[in-house]
N, C-alpha and C positions, 0 to 999 in steps of 0.2 A: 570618122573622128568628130564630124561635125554633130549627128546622135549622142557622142559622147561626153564632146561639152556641154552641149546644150541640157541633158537631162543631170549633168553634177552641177548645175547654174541651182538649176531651179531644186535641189535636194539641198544644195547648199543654202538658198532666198529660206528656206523651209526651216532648216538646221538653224540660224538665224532666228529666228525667231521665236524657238522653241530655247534656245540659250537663252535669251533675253529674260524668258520667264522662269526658265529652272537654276542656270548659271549665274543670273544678277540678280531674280528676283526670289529663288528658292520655291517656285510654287509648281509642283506637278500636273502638267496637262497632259492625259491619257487620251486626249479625243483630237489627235492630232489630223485625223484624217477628216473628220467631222467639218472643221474649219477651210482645210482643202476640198473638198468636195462645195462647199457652200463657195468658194472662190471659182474653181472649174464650172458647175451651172450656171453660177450668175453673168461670168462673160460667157459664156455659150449663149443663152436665152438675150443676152444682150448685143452678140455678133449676130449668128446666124438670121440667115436668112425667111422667111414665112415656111413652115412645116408643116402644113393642114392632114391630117387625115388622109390616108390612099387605100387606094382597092386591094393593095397586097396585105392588109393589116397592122401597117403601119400609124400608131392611136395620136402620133403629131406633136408638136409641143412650143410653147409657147416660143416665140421668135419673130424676127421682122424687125427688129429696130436697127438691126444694122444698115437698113437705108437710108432712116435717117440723118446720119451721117456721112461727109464727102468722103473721097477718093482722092488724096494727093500724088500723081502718080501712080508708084507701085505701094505706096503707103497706106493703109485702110485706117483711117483714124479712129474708128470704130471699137478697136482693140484698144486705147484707151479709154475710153466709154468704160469697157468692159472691164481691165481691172482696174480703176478706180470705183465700181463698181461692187469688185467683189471683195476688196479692202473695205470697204466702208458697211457690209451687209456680217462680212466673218467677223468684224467687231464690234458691231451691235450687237451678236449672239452669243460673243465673248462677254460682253458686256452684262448681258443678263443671266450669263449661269453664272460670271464671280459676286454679282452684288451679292447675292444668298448665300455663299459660300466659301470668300475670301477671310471672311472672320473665325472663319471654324479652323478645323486642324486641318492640314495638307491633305491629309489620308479623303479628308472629304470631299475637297475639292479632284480629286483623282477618280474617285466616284464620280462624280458627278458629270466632269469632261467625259470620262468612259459613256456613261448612259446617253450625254446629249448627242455622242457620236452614232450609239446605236438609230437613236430615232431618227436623225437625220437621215440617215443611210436608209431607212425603212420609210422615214417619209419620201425621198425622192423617188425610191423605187416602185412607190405606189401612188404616185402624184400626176397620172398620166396627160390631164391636160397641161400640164405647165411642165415637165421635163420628161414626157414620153414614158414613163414606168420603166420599165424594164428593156425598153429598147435601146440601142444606143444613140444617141444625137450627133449628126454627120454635119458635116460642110461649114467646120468652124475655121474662120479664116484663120489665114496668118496675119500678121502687120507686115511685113513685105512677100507679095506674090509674084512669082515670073513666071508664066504659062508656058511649061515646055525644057521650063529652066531647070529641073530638079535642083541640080548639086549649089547654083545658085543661091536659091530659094533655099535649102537647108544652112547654108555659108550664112548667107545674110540671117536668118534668125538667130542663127548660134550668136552673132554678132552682139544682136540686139540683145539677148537673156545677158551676153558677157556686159554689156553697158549696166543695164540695170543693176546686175551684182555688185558692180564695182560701186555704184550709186547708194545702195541699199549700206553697204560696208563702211564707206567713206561716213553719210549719215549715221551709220549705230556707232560708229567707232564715237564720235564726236559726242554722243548720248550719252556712252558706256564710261567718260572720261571728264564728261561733263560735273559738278554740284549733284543733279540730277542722278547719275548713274552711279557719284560714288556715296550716295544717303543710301541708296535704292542696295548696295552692298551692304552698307552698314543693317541693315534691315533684313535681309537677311541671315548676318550673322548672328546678330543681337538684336531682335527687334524690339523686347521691353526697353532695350539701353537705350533704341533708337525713339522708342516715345517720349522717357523721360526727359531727352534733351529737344524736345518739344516736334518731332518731325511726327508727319501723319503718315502716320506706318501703311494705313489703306489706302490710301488716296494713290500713295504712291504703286503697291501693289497692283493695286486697279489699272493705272498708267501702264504699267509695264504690260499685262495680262493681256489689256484691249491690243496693245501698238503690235504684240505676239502675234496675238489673233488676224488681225489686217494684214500683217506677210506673210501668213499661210495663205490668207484668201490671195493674195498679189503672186504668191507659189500657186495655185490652183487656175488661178487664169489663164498661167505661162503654160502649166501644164496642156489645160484647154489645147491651147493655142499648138503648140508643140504636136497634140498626140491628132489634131484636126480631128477627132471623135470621142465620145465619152461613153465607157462599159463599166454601168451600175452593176455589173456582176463580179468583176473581178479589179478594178480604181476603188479607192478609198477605202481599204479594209484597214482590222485591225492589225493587218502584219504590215502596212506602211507607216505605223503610227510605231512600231518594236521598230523598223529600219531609221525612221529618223530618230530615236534617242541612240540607236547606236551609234549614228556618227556623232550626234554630240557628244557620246562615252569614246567611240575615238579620237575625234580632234582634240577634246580637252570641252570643260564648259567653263563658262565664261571668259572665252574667250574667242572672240568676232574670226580672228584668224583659224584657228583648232577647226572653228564650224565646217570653215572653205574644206579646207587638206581633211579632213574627216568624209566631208560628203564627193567629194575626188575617190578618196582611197576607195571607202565601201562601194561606190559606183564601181569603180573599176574592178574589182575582185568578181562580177556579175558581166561587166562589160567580157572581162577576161574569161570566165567559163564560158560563156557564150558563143566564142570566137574561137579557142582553144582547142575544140573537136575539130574545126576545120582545120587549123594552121598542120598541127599534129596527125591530121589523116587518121582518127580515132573512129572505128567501123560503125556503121549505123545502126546497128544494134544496141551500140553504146554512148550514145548520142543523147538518149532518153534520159538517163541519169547525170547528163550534166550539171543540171541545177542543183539535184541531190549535192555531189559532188563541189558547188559551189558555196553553198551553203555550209559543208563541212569545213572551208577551207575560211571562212568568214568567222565561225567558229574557232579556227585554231587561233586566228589574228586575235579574235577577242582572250582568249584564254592566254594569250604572249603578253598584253597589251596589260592586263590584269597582273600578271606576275611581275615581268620589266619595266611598265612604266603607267599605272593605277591613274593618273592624272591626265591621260590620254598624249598625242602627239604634240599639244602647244596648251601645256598647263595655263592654266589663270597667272598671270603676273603677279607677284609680291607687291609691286609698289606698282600704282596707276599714276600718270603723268599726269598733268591738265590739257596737255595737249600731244596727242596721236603721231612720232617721229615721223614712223612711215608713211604717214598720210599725206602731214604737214612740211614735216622737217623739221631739225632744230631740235633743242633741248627743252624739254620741257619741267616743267615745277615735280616735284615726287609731293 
């Protein structure tokens, strides 16, 4: 159970983020993995430990700074290091594919995310002094370790990914209901109407775009963190970049809550095939085609979801408050 919060936290931190720029700010980002993958290296190379080159073939990769920082107890502080690190690296790279491309049409910015995802992925895999190429990068901490502890040690992370989400949620909520967040609609809908009445249609695009980019890298860290190893062959493809807009298309977009129950559901429907052969005593033969099999069943959701209710599990609200009920409390201004 504790595997399976832990990885709908972090598809949700991810989901998040990817709403903020297609749900509030209208702008398509295809290269959602791209940004996830630059979050997962950068706290790897920034936890892990010294890597050097070994006699087994193993080509090393840049690491060791996670000394420099203390040990509070079972707390490795390190891991903050790391993703403030990779929030601040995914949005600088955010940063520079929308300057060129935020003014164009959508359709080009969708290109352009697509392709910066490719390179990236083709740069890391071939970057071997600094993220090992093709290998994978082993012995990324956790933020709380109990030697011996397992079930522990997975409780407590789960823990941790649940804080942050709630953190992450509580903050967009407040953005998304903000001045801020509801220009950032208006701009979307109408964004000539939103220039004439003098707002900077880009500026604000931009804002949104980068702050996207930095919680996918803050997703990619947890992920790190989570999977303690990173496989440039099969993490950050382009089918995890088709998995997180689905759950945006199921939860609902633009809406902070939709993201959560969207990246739960789809988890789950994966969690559930996976588990399924066991519970049911389904022979091993037939074992193989689980995923197939789940993947079907992801499918039908999608095709119900489309027919019964188009706007996903928790449509956009008609009218945005000034202030977040559920968060705050209270009634807020419409």
């Amino acid at each position: 159970m504790a595997f399976f919060v832990s990885f709908s936290c972090i598809y949700a931190i991810l989901a998040i983020g990817l709403d903020l720029q297609w749900g509030y700010g209208g702008m398509f980002n295809a290269g959602v993995a791209g940004f996830w993958a630059i979050g997962a290296y950068t706290a790897a190379i920034l936890t892990t430990p010294p890597s050097p080159p070994n006699v087994f073939g193993y080509p090393g990769h840049l690491g060791g700074f996670g000394l420099l920082f203390p040990r509070i107890g079972a707390f490795q502080t390190s891991v903050l290091v790391g993703m403030g690190g990779a929030m601040v690296l995914a949005a600088v790279f955010g940063f520079l594919i929308a300057v060129p491309t935020l003014r164009l049409r959508e359709d080009y910015l969708a290109i352009a995310t697509l392709g910066l995802a490719e390179i990236i992925s083709i740069t890391l895999q071939n970057w071997q002094p600094v993220t090992a190429g093709m290998f994978d990068i082993f012995s990324i901490p956790r933020p709380f370790d109990f030697p011996g502890q397992f079930v522990l040690t997975e409780v407590t992370f789960s823990a941790f990914v649940v804080v942050i989400l709630a953190v992450v949620y509580f903050l967009f909520e407040r953005m998304s209901r903000s001045p801020w967040g509801r220009v950032l609609r208006a701009v979307r809908e109408d964004e000539d109407a939103a220039m004439v009445l003098g707002k900077n249609s880009f500026a604000l695009k931009m804002q949104s775009f980068v702050i996207g980019c930095a919680l996918m890298g803050l997703a990619g860290a947890l992920f790190a963190y989570f999977q303690r190893t990173i496989d440039p062959l099969s993490d950050f493809t382009a089918l995890d970049t088709f998995f997180i807009w689905t759950v945006v298309f199921v939860g609902g977009s633009g809406n902070h809550k939709g993201a959560i129950a969207g990246a739960f559901v789809f988890y789950f429907l994966f969690w559930f095939g996976t588990h399924a052969k066991d519970w049911l005593g389904v022979p091993a033969a037939w074992s193989t085609v689980a995923i197939y099999v789940t993947y079907i069943g992801i499918g039908v959701v999608l095709i119900l979801l489309v027919l019964f209710r188009p706007r996903g599990l928790f449509p956009e609200p008609r009218k945005v408050s000034r202030r977040p009920r559920i968060v705050l409390g209270g009634r807020g201004g419409s």
